[in-house]
C-alpha positions as CSV (number, residue, x, y, z in Angstrom):
1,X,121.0,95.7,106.8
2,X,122.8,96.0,103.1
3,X,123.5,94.4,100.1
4,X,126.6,94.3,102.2
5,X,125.7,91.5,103.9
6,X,125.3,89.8,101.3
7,X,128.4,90.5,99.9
8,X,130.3,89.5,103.1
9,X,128.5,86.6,103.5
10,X,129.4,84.9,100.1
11,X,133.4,86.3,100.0
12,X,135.6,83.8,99.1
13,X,137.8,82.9,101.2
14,X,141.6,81.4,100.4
15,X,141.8,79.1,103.1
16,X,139.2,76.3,103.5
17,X,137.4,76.3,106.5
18,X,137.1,74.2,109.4
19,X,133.8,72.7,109.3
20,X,130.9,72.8,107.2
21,X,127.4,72.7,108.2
22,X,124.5,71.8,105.9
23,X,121.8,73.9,106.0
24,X,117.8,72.2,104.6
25,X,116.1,74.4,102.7
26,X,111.8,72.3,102.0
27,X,109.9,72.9,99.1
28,X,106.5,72.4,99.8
29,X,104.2,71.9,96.5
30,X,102.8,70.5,93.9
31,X,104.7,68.1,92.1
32,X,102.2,65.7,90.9
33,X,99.3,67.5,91.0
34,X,99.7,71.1,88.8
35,X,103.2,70.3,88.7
36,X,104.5,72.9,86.7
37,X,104.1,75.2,89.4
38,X,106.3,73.2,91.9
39,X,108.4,72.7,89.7
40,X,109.0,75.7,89.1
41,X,109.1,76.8,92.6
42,X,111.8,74.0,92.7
43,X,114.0,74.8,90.4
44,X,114.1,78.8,91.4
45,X,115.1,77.3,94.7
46,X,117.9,74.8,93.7
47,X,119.5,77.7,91.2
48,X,119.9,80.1,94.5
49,X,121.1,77.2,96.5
50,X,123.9,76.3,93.8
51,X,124.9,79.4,93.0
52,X,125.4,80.2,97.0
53,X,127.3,77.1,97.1
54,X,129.3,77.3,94.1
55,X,130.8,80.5,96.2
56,X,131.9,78.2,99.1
57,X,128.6,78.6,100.6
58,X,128.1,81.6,103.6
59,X,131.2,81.7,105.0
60,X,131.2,82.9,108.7
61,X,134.8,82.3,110.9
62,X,135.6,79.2,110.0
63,X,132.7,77.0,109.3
64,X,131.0,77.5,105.8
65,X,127.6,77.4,105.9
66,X,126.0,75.5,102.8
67,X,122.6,74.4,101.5
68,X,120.6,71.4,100.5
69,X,117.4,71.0,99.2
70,X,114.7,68.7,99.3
71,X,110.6,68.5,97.7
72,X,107.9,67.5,100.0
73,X,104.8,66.9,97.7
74,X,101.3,68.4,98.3
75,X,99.3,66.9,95.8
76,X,97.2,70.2,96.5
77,X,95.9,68.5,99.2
78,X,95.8,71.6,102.7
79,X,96.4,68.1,105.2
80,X,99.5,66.8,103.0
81,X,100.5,70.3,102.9
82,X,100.5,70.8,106.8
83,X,101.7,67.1,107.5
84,X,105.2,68.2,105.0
85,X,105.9,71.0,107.0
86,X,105.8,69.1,110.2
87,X,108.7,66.4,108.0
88,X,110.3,69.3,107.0
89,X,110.9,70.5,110.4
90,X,111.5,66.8,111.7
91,X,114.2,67.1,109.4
92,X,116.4,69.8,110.2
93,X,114.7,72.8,107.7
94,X,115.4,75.8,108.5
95,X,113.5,77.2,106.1
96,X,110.4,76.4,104.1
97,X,109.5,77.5,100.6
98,X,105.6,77.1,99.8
99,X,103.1,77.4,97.0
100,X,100.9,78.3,99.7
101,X,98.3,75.7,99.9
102,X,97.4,75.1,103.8
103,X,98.9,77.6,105.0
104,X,96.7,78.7,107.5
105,X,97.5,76.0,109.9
106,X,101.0,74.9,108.6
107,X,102.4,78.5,109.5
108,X,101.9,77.5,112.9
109,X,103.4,74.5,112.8
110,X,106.6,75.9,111.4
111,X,106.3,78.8,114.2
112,X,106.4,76.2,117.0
113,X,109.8,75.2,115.2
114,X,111.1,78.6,115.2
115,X,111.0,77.8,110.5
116,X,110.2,80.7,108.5
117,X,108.2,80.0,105.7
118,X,108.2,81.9,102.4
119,X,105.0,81.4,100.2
120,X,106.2,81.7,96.3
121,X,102.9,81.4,94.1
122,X,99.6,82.1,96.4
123,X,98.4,85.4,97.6
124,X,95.8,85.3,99.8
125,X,95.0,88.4,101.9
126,X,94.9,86.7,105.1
127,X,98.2,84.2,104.5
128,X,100.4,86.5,105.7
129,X,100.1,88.8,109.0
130,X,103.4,89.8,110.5
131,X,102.1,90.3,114.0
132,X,99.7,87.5,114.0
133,X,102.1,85.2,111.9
134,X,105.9,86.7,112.5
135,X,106.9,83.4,110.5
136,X,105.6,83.6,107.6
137,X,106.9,85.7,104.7
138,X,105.8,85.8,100.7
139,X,107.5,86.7,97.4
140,X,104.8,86.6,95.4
141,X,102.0,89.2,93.6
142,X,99.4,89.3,96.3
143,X,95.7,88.8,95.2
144,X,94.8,92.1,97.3
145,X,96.6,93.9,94.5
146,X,95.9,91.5,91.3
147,X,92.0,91.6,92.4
148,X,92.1,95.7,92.8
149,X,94.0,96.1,89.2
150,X,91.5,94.3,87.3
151,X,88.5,96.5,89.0
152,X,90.7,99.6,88.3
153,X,91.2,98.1,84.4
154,X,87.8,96.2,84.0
155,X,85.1,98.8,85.3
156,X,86.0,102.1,83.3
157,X,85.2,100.4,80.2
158,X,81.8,99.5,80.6
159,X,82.2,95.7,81.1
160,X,79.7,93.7,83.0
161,X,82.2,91.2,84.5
162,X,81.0,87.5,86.0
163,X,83.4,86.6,89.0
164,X,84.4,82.8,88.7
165,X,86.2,80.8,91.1
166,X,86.9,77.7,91.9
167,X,86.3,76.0,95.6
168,X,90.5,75.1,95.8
169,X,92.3,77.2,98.2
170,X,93.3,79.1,95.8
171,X,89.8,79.6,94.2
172,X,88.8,80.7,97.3
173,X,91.8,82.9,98.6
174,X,90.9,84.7,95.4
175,X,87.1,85.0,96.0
176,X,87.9,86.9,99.4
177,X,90.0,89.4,97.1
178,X,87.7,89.7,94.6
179,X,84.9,90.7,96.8
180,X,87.1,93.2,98.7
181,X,87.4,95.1,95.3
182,X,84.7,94.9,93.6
183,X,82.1,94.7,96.3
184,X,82.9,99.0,96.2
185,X,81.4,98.8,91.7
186,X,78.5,96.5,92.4
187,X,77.4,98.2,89.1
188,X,79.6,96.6,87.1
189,X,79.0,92.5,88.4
190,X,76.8,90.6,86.4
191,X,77.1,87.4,88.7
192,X,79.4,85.5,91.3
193,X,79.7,82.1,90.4
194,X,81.3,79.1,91.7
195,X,83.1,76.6,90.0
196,X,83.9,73.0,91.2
197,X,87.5,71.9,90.6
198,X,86.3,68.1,90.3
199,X,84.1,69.3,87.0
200,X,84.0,68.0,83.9
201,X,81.9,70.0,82.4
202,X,81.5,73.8,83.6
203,X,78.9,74.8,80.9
204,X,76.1,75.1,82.9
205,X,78.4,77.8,85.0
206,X,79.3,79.4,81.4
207,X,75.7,79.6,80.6
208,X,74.8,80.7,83.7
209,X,77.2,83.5,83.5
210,X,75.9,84.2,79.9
211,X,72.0,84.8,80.9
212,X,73.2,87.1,83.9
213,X,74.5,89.1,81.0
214,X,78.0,89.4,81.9
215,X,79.7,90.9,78.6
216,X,83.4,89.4,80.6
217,X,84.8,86.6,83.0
218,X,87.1,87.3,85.5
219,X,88.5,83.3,86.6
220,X,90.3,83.1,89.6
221,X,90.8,79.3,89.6
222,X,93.4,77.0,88.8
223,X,94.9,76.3,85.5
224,X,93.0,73.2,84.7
225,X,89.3,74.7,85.4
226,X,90.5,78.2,83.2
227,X,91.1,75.9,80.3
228,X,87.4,74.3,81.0
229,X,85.6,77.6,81.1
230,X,87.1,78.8,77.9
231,X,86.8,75.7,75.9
232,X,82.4,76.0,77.3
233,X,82.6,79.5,76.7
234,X,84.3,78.7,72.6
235,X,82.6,76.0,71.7
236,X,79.4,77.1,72.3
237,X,79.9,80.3,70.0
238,X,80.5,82.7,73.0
239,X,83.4,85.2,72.2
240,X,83.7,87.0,75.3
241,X,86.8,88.3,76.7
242,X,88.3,86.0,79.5
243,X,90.7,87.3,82.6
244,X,92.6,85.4,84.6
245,X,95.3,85.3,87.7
246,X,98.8,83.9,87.2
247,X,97.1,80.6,87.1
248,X,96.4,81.7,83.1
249,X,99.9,82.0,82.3
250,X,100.1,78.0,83.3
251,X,101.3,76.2,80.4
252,X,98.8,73.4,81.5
253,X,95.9,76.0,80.0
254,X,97.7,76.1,76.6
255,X,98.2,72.3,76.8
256,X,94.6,71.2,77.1
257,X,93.6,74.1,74.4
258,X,96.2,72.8,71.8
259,X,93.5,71.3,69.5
260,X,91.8,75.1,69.0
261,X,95.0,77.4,69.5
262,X,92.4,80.5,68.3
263,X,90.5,79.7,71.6
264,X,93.7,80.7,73.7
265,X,94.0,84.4,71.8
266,X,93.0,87.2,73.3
267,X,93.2,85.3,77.1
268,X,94.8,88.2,79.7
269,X,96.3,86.7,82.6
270,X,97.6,89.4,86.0
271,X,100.9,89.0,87.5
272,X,104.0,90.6,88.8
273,X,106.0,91.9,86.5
274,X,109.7,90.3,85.1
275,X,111.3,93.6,84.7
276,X,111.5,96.6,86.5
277,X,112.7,99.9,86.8
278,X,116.3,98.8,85.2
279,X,114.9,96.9,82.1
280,X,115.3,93.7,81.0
281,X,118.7,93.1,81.8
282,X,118.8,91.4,85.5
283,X,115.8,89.2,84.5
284,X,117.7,88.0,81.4
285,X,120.7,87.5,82.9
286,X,118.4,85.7,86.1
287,X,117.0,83.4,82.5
288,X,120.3,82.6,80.9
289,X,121.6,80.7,84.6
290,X,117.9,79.2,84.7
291,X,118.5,78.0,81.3
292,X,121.8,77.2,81.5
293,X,121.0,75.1,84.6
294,X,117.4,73.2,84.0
295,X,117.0,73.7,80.1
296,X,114.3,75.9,78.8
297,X,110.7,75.2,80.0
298,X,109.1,73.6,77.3
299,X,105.4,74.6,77.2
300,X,104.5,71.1,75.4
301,X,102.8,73.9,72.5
302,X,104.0,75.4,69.4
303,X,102.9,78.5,67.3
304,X,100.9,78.3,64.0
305,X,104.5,78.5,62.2
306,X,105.7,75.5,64.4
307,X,107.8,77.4,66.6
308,X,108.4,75.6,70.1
309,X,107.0,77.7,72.8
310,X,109.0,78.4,75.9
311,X,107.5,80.0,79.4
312,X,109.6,82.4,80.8
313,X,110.8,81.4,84.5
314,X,108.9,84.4,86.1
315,X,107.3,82.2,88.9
316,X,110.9,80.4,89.3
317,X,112.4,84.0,90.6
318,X,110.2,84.6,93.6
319,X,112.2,81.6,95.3
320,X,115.2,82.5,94.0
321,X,115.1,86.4,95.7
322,X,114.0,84.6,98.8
323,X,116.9,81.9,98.8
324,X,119.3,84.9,98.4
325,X,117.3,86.7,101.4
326,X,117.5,83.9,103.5
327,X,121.6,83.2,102.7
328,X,122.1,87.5,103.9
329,X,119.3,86.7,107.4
330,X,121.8,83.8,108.2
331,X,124.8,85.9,107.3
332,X,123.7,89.1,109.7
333,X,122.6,86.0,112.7
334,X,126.7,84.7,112.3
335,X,124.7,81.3,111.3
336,X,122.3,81.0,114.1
337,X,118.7,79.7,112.5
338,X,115.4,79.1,114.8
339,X,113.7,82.2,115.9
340,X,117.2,84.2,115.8
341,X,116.5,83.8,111.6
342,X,113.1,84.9,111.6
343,X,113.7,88.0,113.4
344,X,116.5,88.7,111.2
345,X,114.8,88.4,107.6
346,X,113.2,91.8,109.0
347,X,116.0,93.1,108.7
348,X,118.1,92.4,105.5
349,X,117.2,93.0,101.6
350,X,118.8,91.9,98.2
351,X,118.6,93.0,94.5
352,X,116.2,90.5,93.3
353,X,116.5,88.4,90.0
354,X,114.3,91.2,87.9
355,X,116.7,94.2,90.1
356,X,113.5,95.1,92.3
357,X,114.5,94.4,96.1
358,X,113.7,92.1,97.8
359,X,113.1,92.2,101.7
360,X,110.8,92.7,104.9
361,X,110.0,94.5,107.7
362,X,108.6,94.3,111.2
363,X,105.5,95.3,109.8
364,X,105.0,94.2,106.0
365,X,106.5,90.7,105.1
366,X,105.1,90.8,101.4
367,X,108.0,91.0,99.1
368,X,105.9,91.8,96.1
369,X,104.5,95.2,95.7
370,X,100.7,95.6,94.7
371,X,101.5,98.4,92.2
372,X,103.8,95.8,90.4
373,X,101.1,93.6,88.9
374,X,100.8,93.5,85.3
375,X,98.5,92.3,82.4
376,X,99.7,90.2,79.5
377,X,97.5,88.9,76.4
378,X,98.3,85.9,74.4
379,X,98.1,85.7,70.7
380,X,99.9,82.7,68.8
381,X,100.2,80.5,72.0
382,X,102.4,83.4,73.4
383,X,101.6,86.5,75.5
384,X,102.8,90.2,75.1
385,X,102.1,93.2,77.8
386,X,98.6,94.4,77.5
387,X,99.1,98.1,75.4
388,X,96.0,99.4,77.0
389,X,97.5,99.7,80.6
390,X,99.6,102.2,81.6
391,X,102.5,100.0,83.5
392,X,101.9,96.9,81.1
393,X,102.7,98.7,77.6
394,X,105.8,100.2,79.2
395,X,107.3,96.8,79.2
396,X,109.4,94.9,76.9
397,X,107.8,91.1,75.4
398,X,110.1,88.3,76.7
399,X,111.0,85.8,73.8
400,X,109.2,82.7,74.2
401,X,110.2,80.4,70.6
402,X,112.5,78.9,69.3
């Protein structure tokens, strides 16, 4: 299947049709705890959505075929998580798009419905599995590849790096990664520590990380226990250099940091990349309707020069290209959903909001290529491409003030 389908799918049509059906699209995260993040997720959703509808929806014969959306809240909690999907599918969703936490028994859930599920932030190794789990689906970088491009980055130059995570799911999804690659450069680990999310202070894991002479940290946590570990790692006089996951890039980091800005420069986050191959243009263009639609996202920061500081809607794309996937699966099934839709989302792509495509396969259902992950390093509450990387310095800085 083609970005034909696509385009037959949303043709407008002169005559109004028949009948419409509504179509439920769930959005299953965190909007009250790390909410930025659902939010996020959210609002890439609800952009597809009205811009498929403002088309006159998928029209297929005579019935037009348009979507709704609704939140389901996990509060990061893997139960609330798994007891959404089952709503979701109580219902009528016929699809489900997920941050990703419990995942490993709400796929199954959604399977017994015949719901494909599209995780949009989290990228455990072992979330997705096409023959194990032919449901689930994910447009998002995976930690396989953020977790292999940091040992390929890190290790050459000497650094003795102290693995930190954090005992969330996605603390721990990460862990798994991060042994994977750098359990082949034992050489260059100083220590593997663990970091409880209910802390309120993480010195003692800062110091402990400091006397097994690790000359870097490498935190795979969430956003709230990165900010911890660099304000114990600041305030007690300790300049080392600090990597992080996309959970870096949260503005929540920034947020708790505002009272010693200097503490957030030099912090280098992973993540898939906002443009590609045909520049900045499609990603723009994918901003502006963001914008135009939601307002900017307002990091609640500003730079020394009292500049507001925007985040770019990178994380709001991934379920945006999957919306647009989904509209072309239920185009190329003539509207059917249930198993009929899963089985077709193997089949179809579309240019995604950054012009990569988007799409699956029988036997990969990651949307996100590893070799597509990317470092960026903040200075002045704002973060630029990493010019010591080959792919990073090769891309252009997205504005991020006023």
């Amino acid at each position: 299947m083609t970005l034909a389908l696509l385009a037959l799918g949303f043709t407008a049509c002169s005559d109004e049709p028949a009948s419409t059906r509504n179509l439920l699209i769930a959005v299953n995260a965190p909007f009250s705890e790390d909410a930025f993040v659902g939010q996020t997720i959210f609002q890439g959703v609800q952009l597809a959505v009205d811009q498929v509808n403002a088309r006159g929806g998928i029209r297929i014969g005579d019935v037009a075929y348009r979507f709704s959306v609704r939140k389901y809240d996990t509060g990061l909690f893997a139960e609330r998580a798994v007891a959404n999907v089952r709503k979701a599918i109580g219902d009528g969703a016929v699809a489900i798009v997920d941050e990703g936490t419990g995942i490993d028994a709400s796929w199954e859930a959604a399977n017994g419905g015949g719901v494909p599920i599209c995780i949009v932030y989290q990228g455990g190794e072992g979330q997705v599995d096409p023959e194990t789990r032919p449901n689930v689906f994910r447009i998002a970088p995976t930690d396989h590849g953020i977790s292999f491009r940091y040992a390929e980055y890190l290790a050459p130059q000497g650094l003795k790096v102290a693995l930190l995570t954090d005992d969330t799911d996605y603390g721990r999804q990460g862990e798994v990664a991060l042994d994977d690659a750098w359990g082949h450069i034992p050489e260059s680990v100083a220590a593997k520590i663990q970091v409880p999310s209910t802390a309120t202070d993480v010195a003692p894991q800062v110091l402990q990380a400091r006397n097994a002479g690790a000359t870097a940290l490498l935190v795979w946590a969430r956003a709230s226990t990165v900010a911890q570990v660099i304000r114990a790692a600041r305030s007690s006089g300790w300049d080392v250099p600090i990597y992080t996951p996309p959970s870096g890039e949260d503005p929540l980091v920034r947020q708790q940091l505002a009272d010693h800005p200097e503490w957030v420069d030099g912090l280098t986050f992973a993540t898939g990349r906002m443009t590609a191959e045909r520049g900045p243009g499609p990603f723009l263009r994918f901003q502006a309707a963001y914008t135009k639609a939601f307002g900017r996202d307002d990091t609640g920061v500003t730079t020394a020069a009292g500049k507001t500081v925007y985040q770019p809607p990178d994380y709001g794309m991934y379920p945006y290209d999957f919306v647009n996937v989904l509209a072309t699966a239920i185009t190329a099934t003539n509207g059917a959903t249930g198993t009929p839709l899963v089985q077709a989302l193997n089949e179809v792509e579309t240019r995604g909001a950054n012009g990569d495509e988007r799409g699956f396969n029988e036997k990969n259902h990651e949307g996100v290529i590893d070799d597509d992950t990317y470092f960026a390093v903040f200075h002045d509450m704002t973060y630029t491409p990493a010019k010591d990387d080959p792919l990073s310095s090769t891309l252009p800085t997205i504005p991020q003030t006023n």
